[in-house]
N, C-alpha and C positions, 0 to 999 in steps of 0.2 A: 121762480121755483123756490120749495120752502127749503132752507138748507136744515141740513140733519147731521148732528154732533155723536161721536158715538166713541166708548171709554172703552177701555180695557174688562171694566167689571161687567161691561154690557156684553161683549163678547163672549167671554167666561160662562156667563148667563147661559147663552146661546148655545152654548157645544156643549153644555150640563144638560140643557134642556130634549137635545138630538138623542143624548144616549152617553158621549163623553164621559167615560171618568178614569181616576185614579190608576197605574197602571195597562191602559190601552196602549196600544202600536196604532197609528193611526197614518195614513198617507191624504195630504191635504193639496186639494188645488184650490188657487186662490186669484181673487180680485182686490187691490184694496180698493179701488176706486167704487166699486159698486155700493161699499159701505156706504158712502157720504165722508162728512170729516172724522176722520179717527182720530182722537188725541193719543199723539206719541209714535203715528203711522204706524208704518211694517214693524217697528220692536213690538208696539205693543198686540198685533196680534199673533205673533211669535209668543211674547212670555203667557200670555191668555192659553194658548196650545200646550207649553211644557207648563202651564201650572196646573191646567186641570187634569193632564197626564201623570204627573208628577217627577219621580226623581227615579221608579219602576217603567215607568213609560219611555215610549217613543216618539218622537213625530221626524217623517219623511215626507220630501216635497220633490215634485220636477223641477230640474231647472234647466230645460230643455236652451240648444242653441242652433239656432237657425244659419247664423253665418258667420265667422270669425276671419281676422286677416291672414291671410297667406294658408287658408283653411288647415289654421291649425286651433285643436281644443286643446287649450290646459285645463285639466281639472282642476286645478287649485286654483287658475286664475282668469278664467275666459266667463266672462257675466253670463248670467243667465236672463234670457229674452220671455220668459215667462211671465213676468210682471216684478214689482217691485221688493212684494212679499218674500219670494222667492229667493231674489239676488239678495236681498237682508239675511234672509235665512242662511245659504250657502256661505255666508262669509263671519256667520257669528264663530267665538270661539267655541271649542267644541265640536263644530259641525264636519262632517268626513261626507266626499262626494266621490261618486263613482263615476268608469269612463265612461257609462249608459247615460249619464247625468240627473241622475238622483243624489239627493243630501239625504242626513237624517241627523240628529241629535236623540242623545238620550241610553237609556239601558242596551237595546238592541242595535244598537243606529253600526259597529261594525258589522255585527250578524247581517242583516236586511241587505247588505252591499253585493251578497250571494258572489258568484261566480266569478261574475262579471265575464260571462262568454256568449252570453244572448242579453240580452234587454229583457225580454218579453217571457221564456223561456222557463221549465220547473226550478232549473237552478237560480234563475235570476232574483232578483230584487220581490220579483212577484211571485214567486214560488215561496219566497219566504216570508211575505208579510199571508200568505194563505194557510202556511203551515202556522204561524203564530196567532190566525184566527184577527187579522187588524180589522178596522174601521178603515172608509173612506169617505173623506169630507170633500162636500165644493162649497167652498165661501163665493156667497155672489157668482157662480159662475154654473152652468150647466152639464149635462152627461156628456156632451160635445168635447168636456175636458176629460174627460174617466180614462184616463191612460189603461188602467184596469181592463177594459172593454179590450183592449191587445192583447192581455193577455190570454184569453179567453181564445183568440182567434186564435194564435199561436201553441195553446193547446189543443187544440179540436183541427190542426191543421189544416187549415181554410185552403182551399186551392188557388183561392185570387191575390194571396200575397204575390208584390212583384220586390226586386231590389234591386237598386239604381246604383249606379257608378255614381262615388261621389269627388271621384275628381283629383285623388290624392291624397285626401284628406289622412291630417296625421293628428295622434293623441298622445302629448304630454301628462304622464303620469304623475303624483304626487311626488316619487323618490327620483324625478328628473327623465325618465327611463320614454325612448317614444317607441311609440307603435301604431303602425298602420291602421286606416278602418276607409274600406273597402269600399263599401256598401250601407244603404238605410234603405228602410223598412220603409214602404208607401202602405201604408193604413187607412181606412175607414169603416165608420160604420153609421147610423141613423141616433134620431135621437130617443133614449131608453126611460126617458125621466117617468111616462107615464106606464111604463108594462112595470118598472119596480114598484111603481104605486098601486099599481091592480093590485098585486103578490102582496103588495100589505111590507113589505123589507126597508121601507125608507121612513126617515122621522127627519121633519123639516121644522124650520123656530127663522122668526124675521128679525135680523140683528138693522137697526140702521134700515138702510134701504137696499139690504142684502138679502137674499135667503142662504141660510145656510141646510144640509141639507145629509145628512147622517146615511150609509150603508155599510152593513159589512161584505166586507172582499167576498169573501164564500157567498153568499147569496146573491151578487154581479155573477159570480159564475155559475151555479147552478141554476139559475133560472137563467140566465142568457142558454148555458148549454140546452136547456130544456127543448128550448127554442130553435136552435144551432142542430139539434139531435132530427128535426123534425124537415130542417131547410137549411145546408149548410151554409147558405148566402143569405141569410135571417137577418144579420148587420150590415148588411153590403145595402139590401133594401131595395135593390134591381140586380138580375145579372149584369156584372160585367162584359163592355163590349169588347171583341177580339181584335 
């Protein structure tokens, strides 16, 4: 297989080319692997993202965790299982991360941190990257990733969220401070890549052997609502069974 080198200014290219520029709030899910070789890995598609955002810009990533010892989250210090972009990102200086487990750097990156009493929620993180009007990128990676797509559920209050004991589980705060967390959200939904592409709302560019692949927030949700308004199990893709 042919290998494929891909730089930083290639990158840059790529998220100019989607829509990306100067001043955006943008929240990014990410592969690096799908790229091929990045020279400079995960920094260099971090500083590609804060430069073509700039110094007025945002950028916000998941850094979601699946399982931690003695199920406890530090925020400041329990890795993120999202890939490697990701755990790069959350630990640059600079960067602030929420109990939801999102990072952000940049102009807004406290604001976007929202509430912090839902995840999903008008106050949360996506309440406020909707009011600022962000973008949302998938590097290499699919609508499978669009954490977005929850939010959506969680406004239009879906009736098939369930929420699971999770066991004990406790959250170390940045100022040391802990706090229970109870419960997590069991989500899903189908894959969206081709109804945004019907609507015409998506701008896609091939970095590497990535697609990367440009929306704005506001238009994941008004056309999911559209959708959602018509069939409130539209993401679900089947009724769930009882």
């Amino acid at each position: 297989m042919e290998s494929v080198t891909v730089s930083r200014q290639d990158i840059e290219q790529g998220l100019e080319s989607v829509g990306l520029t100067q001043g955006d709030i943008v929240l990014a899910h990410s592969s690096l692997s799908a790229f091929g070789y990045v020279e400079g890995g995960a920094d260099a598609v971090i500083d590609a993202l804060l430069s073509v955002v700039g110094p007025e810009g945002t950028v916000v990533m998941p850094t979601f965790v699946w399982d931690a010892p003695d199920r406890v989250f530090d925020v400041a210090n329990t890795p993120s299982a999202v890939g490697r972009i990701a755990e790069v990102f959350r630990k640059k200086e600079g960067a602030v991360r929420s109990r939801h487990f999102v990072a952000a750097m940049g102009k807004h990156a406290e604001e976007v941190m929202g509430a912090q009493k839902s995840a999903w929620g008008r106050d949360s993180t996506f309440g406020k990257l909707y009011d600022l009007d962000a973008r949302v990128l998938l590097l290499g990676v699919d609508f499978n990733s669009c954490t977005a797509l929850h939010m959506v559920e969680e406004w239009m209050q879906v009736p098939y969220r369930k929420f699971y004991d999770t066991g004990g589980w406790t959250v170390i705060l940045p100022d040391s401070a802990k706090v229970p967390s109870t419960s997590v959200e069991f989500l899903r939904f189908v894959h969206m890549g081709a109804i945004f592409a019907r609507h015409g709302v998506l701008k896609t560019a091939e970095v590497g052997k990535a697609r990367i692949t440009g929306i704005k927030i506001r238009d994941i949700y008004e056309v999911t609502r559209s959708y959602m308004k018509k069939d409130i199990y539209f993401l679900v893709g089947k009724y769930p069974t009882k």
